[in-house]
C-alpha positions as CSV (number, residue, x, y, z in Angstrom):
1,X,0.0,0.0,0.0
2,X,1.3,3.8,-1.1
3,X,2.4,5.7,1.8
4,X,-1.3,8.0,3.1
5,X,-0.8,10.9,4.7
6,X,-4.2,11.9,5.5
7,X,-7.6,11.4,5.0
8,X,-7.3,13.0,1.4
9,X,-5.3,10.2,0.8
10,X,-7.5,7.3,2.1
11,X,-10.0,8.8,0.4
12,X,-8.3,9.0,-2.9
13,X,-6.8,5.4,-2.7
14,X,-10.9,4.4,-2.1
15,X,-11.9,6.1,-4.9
16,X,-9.6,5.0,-7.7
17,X,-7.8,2.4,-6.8
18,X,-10.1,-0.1,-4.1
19,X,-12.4,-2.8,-4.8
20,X,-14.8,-3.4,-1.4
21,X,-15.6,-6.1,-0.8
22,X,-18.1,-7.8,2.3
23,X,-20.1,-11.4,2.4
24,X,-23.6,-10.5,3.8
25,X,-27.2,-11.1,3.5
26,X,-29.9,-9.2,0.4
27,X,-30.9,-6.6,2.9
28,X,-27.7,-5.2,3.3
29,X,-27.3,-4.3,-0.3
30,X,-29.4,-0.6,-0.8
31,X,-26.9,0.6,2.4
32,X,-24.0,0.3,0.3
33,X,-24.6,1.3,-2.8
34,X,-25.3,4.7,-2.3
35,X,-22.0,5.6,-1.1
36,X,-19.7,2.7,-2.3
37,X,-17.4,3.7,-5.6
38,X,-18.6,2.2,-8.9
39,X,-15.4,-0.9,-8.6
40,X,-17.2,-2.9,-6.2
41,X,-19.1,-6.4,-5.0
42,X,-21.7,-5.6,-3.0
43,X,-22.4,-8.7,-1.2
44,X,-24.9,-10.8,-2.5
45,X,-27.6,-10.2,-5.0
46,X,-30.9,-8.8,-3.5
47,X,-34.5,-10.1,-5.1
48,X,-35.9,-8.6,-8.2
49,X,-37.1,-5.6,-6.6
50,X,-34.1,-4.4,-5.0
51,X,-31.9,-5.0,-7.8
52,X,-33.4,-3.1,-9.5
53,X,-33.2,0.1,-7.0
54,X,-29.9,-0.5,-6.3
55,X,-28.6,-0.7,-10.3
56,X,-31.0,2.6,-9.9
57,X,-28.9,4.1,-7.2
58,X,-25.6,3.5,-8.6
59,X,-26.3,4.6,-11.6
60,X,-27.8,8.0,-10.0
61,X,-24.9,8.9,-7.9
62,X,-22.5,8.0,-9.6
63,X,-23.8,10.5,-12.7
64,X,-23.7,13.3,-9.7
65,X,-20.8,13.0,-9.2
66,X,-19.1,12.4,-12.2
67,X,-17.9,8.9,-12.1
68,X,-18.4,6.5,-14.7
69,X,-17.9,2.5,-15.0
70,X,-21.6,1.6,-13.3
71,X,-21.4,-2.1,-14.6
72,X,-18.4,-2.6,-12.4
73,X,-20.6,-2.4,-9.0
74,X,-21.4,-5.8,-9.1
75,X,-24.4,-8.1,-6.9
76,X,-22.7,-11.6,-7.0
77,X,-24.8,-14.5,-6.8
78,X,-23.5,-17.5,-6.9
79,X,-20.4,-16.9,-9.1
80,X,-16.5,-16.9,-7.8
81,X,-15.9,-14.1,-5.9
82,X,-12.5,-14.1,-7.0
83,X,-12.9,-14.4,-10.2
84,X,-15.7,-11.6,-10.4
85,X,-12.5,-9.3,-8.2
86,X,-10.4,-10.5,-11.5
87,X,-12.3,-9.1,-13.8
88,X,-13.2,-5.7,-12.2
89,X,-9.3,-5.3,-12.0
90,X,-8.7,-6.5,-15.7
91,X,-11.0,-3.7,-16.4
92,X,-9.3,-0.7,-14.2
93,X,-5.7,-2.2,-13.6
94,X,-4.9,0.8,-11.1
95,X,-7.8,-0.9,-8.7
96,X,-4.8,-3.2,-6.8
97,X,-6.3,-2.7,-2.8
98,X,-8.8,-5.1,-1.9
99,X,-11.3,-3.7,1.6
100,X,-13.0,-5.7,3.5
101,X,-15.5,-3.5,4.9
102,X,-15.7,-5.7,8.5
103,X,-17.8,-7.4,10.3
104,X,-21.2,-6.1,12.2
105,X,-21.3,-8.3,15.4
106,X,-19.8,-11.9,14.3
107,X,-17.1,-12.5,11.8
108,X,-18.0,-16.4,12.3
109,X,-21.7,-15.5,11.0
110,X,-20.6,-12.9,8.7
111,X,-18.1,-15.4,6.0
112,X,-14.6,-14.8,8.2
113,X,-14.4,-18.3,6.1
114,X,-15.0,-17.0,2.7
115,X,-12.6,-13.5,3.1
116,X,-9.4,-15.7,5.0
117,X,-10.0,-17.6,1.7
118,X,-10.3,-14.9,-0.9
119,X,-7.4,-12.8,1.1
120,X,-4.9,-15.4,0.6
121,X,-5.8,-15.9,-3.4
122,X,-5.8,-12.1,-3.6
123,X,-2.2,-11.6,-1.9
124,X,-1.1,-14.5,-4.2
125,X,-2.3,-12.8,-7.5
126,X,-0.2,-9.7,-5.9
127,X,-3.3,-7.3,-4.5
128,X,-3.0,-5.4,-1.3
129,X,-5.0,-6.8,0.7
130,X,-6.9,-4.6,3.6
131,X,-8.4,-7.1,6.4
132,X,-9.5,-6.8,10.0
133,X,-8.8,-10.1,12.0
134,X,-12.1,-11.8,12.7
135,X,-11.0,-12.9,16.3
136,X,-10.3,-8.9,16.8
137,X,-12.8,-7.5,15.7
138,X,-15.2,-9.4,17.5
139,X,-13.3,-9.0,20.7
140,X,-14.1,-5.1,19.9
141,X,-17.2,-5.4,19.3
142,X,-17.8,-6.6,22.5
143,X,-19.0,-3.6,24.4
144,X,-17.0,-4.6,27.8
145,X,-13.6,-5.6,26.3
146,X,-13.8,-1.8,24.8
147,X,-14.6,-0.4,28.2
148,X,-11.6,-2.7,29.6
149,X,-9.1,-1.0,26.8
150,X,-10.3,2.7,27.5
151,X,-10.0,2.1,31.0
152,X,-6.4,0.9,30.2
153,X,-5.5,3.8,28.2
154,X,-7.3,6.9,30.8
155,X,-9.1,5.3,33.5
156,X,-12.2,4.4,34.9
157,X,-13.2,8.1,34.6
158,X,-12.9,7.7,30.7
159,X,-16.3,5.7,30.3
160,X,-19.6,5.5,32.4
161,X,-19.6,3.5,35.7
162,X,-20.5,0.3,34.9
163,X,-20.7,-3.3,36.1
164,X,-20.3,-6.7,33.9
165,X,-22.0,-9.6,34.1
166,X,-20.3,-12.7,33.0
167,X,-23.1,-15.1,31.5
168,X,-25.9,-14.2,34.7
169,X,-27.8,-17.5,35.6
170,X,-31.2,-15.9,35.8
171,X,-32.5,-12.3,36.0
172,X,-32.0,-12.3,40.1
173,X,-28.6,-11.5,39.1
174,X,-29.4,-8.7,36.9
175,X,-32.2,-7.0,39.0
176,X,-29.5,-7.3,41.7
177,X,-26.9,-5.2,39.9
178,X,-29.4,-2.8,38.8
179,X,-30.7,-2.1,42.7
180,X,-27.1,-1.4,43.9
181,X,-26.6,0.9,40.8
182,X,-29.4,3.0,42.0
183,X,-28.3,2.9,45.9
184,X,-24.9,4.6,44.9
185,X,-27.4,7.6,43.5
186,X,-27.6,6.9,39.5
187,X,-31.1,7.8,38.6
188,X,-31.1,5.8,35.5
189,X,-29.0,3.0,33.9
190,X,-28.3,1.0,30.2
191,X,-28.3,-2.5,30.4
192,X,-26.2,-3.5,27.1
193,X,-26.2,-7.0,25.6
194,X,-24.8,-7.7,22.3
195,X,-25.7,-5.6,19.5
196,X,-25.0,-2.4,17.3
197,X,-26.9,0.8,16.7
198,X,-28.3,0.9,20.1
199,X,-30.4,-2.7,19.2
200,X,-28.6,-4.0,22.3
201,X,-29.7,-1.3,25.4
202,X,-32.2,-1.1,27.8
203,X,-32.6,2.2,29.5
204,X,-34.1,1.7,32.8
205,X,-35.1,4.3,35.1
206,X,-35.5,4.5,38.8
207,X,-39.2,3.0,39.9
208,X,-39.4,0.8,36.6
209,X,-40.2,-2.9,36.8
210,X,-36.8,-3.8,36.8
211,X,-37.8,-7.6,37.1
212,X,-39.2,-6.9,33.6
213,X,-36.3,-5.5,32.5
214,X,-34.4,-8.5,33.4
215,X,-36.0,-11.3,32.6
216,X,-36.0,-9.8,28.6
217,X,-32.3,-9.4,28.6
218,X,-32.2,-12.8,29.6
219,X,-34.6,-14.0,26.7
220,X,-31.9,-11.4,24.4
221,X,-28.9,-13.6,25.7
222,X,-30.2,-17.1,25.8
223,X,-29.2,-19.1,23.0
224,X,-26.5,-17.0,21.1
225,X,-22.7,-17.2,22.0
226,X,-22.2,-13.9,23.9
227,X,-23.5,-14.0,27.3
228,X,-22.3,-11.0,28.8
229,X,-24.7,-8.3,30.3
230,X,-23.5,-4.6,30.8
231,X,-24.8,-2.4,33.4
232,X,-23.7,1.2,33.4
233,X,-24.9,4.2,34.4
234,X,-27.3,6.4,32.1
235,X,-25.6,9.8,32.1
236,X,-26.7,12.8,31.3
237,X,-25.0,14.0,28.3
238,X,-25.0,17.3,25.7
239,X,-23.8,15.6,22.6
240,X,-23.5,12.3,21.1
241,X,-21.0,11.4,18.2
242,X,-18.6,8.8,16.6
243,X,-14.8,9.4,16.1
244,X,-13.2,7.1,13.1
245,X,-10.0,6.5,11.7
246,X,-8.5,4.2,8.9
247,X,-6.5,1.3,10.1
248,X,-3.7,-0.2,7.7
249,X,-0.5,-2.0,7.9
250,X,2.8,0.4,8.7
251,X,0.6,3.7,9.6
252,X,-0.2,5.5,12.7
253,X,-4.2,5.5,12.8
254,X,-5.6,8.3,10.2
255,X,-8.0,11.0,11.4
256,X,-11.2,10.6,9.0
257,X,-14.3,11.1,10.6
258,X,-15.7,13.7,13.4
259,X,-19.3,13.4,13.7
260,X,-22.1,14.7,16.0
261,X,-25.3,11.8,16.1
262,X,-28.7,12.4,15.4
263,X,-30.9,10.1,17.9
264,X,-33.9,8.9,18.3
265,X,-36.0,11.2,21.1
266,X,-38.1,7.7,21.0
267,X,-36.0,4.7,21.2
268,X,-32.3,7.2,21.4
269,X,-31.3,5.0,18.8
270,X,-28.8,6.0,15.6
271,X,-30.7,7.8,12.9
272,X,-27.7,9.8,11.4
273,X,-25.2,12.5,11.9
274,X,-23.9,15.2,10.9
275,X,-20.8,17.4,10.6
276,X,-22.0,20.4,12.1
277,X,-20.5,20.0,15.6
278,X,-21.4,21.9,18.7
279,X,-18.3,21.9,20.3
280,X,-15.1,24.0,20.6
281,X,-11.9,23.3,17.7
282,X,-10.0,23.0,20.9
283,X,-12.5,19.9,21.8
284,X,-12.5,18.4,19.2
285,X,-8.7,18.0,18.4
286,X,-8.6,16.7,21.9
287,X,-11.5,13.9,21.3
288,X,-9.0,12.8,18.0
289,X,-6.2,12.7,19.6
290,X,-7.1,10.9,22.5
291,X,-9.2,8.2,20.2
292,X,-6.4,7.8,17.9
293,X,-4.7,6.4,20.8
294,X,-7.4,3.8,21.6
295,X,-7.9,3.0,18.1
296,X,-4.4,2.4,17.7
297,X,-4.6,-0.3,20.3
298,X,-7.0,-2.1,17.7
299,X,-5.0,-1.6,14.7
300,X,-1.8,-3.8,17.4
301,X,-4.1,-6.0,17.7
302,X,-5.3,-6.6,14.2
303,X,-8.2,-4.3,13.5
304,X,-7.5,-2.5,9.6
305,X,-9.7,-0.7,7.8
306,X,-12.3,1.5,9.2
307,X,-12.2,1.9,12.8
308,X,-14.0,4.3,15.5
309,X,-15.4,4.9,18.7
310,X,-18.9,6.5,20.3
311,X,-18.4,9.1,22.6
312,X,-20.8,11.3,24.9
313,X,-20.2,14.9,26.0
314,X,-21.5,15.5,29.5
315,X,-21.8,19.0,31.6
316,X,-18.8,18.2,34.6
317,X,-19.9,17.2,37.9
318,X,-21.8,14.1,36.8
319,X,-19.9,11.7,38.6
320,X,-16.8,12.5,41.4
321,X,-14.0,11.6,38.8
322,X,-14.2,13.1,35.2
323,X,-12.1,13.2,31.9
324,X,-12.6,16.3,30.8
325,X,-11.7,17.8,27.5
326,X,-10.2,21.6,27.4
327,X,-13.9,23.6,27.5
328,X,-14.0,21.6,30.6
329,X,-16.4,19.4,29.4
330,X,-16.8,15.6,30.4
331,X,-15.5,13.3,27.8
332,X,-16.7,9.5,28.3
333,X,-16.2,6.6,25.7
334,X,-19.3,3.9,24.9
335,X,-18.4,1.3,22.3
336,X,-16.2,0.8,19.1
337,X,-17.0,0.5,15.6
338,X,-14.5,-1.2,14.0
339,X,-15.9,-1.2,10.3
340,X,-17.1,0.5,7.8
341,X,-20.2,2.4,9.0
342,X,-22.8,5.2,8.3
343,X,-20.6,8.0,9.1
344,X,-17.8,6.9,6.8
345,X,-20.2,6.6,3.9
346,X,-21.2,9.5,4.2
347,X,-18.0,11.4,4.7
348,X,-17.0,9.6,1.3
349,X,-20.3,10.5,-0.5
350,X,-18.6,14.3,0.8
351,X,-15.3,13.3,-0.6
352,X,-16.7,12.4,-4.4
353,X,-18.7,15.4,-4.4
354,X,-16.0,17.7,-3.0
355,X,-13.7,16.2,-6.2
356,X,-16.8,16.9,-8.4
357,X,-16.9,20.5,-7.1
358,X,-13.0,20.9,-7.7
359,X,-13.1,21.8,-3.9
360,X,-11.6,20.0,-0.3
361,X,-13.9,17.8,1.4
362,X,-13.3,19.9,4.4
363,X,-15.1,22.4,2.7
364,X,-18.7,21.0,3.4
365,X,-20.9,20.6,6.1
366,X,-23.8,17.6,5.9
367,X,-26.7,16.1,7.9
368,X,-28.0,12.6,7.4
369,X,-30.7,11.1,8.9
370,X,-32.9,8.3,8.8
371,X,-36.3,9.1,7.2
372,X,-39.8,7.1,7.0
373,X,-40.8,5.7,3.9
374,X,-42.9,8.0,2.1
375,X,-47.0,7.4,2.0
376,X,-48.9,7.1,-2.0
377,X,-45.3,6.8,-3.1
378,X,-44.1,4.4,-6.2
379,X,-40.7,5.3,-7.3
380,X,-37.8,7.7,-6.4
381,X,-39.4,10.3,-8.5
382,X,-42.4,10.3,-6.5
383,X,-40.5,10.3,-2.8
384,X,-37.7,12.7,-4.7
385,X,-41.2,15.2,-5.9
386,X,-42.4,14.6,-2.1
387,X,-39.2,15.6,0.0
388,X,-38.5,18.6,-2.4
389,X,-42.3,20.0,-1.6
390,X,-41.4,19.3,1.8
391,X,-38.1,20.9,1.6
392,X,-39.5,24.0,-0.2
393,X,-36.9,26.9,0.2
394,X,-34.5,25.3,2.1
395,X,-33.2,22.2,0.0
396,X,-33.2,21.1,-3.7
397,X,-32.5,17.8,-5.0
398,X,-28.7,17.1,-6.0
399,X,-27.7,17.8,-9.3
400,X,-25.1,19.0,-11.7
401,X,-24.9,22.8,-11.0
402,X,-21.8,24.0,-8.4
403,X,-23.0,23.8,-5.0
404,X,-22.7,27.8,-4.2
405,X,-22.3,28.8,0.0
406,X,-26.1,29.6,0.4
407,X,-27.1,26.2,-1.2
408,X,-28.4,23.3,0.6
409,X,-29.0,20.0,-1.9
410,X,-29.9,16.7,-0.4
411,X,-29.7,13.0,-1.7
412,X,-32.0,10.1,-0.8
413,X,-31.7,6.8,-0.5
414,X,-35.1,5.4,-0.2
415,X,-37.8,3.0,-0.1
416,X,-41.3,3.8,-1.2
417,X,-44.8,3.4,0.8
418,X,-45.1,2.6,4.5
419,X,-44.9,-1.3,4.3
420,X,-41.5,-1.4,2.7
421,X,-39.9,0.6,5.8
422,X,-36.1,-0.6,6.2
423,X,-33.3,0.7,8.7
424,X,-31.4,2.2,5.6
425,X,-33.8,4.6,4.1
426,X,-32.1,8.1,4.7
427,X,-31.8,11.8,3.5
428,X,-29.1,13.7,3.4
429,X,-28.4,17.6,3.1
430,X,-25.1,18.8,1.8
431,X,-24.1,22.4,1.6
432,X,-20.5,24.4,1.4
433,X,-20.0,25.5,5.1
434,X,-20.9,29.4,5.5
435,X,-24.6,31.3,5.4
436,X,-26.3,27.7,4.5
437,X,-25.5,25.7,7.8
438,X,-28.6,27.8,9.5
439,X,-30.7,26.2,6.2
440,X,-29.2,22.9,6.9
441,X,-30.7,22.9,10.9
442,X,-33.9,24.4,9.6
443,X,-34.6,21.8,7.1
444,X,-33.9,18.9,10.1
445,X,-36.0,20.9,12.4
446,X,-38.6,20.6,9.4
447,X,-38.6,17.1,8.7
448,X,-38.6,16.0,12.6
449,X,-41.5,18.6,13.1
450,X,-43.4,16.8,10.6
451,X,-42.9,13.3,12.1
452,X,-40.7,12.0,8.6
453,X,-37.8,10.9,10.6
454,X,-37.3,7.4,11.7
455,X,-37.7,6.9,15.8
């Protein structure tokens, strides 16, 4: 792999010269494609209906912005993997790097099988090869091994008091944790099994049924491999967001993403981010630097590619002990993301639109979020005609004309109807940063006003 620099670099290298690759169900499909270059193989090949959105997609984007080569994002079915990797690289020679874009929970669910074996034929037939360790990455994954290695790195003051639960016996153990969290004064706690997005915590607040509580994390844990419960303390926080960095042989971590999340006031699960931050420079050079050194403790261990961490921001004085950043603010760590995930799409849909615009990626600002399928909608160009109406004088839909500093555009990747409802339908507003970020929060403000957001 060429010596990067920074995350122009990555980016670059990703663009032109990668072919991503991942083993994973249908459904996945629609996430990728909207963000992924056009030298791909984008898991397996969805039904009818889907393919035919994604081929849609592709096709869409990469006409904004300015790419060509469509028939080289391929849906394999059941052909060679290897050989279909062959081909896209007979095709574009310069595409040598082959990403694995990692593994959501369980590498041993997810084909750790399948990419060991299309690693080693790719090495042989002389490709760089970028791959995260399966054993690794599911040891990151694991929400109290990350606590364990922050702790390591800053302390126990560095992530939320918390307690683990080693494969509890019945839900007398957990309702018994819970109580003595609340006796040391926490007025709400998380209990955290296995799972990403937030699909794995329980919030539980003083005078709930905590017996309730327990006995369903006990239905969540009985009968898959990872048996450990989590039970930390709920705290109060000001801002949410993800810190990510790209992970590869002979390279100090590189700084990509610095993003504030969009939640859920429902569920407070992950609906989307955004690169409008409300926090000081100062902050947020801090909250890099000190994740860069976490993150490189994954990339020791065998974590490459895409790698992150979830943060929260907290007022000081939440607990006795804090880490605080420079604005004095408390900084406290939550769980890793060691793949490729919604905020790195997104910051490279910024970086092929930034080279369409002959600009820096740096110079935009975006918001993504999650949005509801559209009602008495049948294709993009009826959710596309709905969303503009929606988004009268604050957003139009992306197209070929510069993007000036008053602009907002926005891109969808969407579903159509309320039955067809998945967890990766999703707008996103894109604007050069100056007079249009006010536009950007207004239009948010909109959509959530109007109940179009997922929650």
């Amino acid at each position: 792999m060429k010596r990067l620099n920074n995350k122009h670099d990555v980016y670059d290298m990703l663009n032109h010269e990668t072919i991503w690759y991942r083993h994973g169900g249908p459904e996945e499909v629609g996430h990728s494609a909207l963000y992924l270059p056009t030298c791909a193989v984008l898991r397996e090949r969805p039904d009818d209906v889907h393919a035919e959105i994604v081929h849609s997609l592709i096709e869409e984007f990469t006409t904004l912005y300015g790419l060509n080569g469509t028939a080289l994002s391929i849906m394999p079915n059941s052909e060679d993997h290897f050989t279909l990797i062959k081909t896209a690289h007979a095709t574009h020679p310069a595409r040598q790097h082959l990403l694995f874009e990692g593994y959501g929970l369980s590498s041993e669910q997810e084909g750790v099988a399948v990419h060991r074996q299309l690693a080693r034929k790719a090495s042989e037939h002389s490709f760089t090869v970028t791959i995260s360790s399966g054993r690794t990455v599911d040891a990151w994954n694991t929400k109290p091994y990350f606590r364990e290695r922050v702790t390591e790195a800053f302390g126990e003051d560095a992530v939320p008091p918390g307690v683990r639960l080693e494969a509890p016996r019945g839900p007398a153990e957990i309702v018994h944790t819970i109580k003595q969290m609340f006796k040391i004064g926490v007025k709400r706690v998380i209990v955290k099994v296995n799972g990403s997005g937030g699909e794995g915590n329980t919030i539980v607040t003083l005078g709930d049924d905590i017996k309730i509580v327990a006995e369903k994390v006990i239905g969540q844990i009985s009968g898959v491999k990872e048996k450990w419960v989590s039970v930390e303390a709920w705290i109060p926080w000001q801002i949410t967001g993800c810190c990510s960095f790209f992970l590869a042989d002979s390279h100090a971590p590189i700084p990509m993403t610095l993003v504030q999340q969009v939640l859920s006031p429902i569920t407070a699960g992950f609906i989307g981010s955004r690169s409008i931050l409300d926090i000081t420079y100062d902050d947020q050079q801090a909250i890099i630097e000190h994740t860069a050194r976490i993150v490189d403790d994954a990339r020791v261990e065998g974590v490459r590619g895409f790698c992150g961490a979830d943060f929260i921001i907290s007022l000081p004085g939440q607990t006795k002990n804090e880490f605080l950043l420079p604005s004095g603010l408390a900084l406290r760590y939550i769980e890793a993301t060691p793949r490729v995930g919604g905020h790195n799409q997104e910051l490279k849909a910024l970086s092929m639109i930034a080279k369409r615009e002959g600009m820096m990626i740096d110079d935009f600002i975006h918001l993504r979020v999650c949005n509801k399928p559209v009602s008495n909608t049948a294709s993009r160009d009826d959710v596309r005609l709905a969303i503009k109406t929606t988004l009268r004088d604050l957003a139009e839909p992306f197209d070929a004309r510069p993007i000036r500093e008053g602009d907002v555009r926005f891109l969808l990747d969407c579903n159509f109807g309320e039955q067809t409802q998945t967890h990766y339908d999703a707008i996103m507003l894109v604007s050069r940063r100056g007079r249009a970020e006010a536009k950007i929060r207004a239009a948010f403000e909109h959509l959530e006003s109007l109940g179009m957001l997922q929650t």
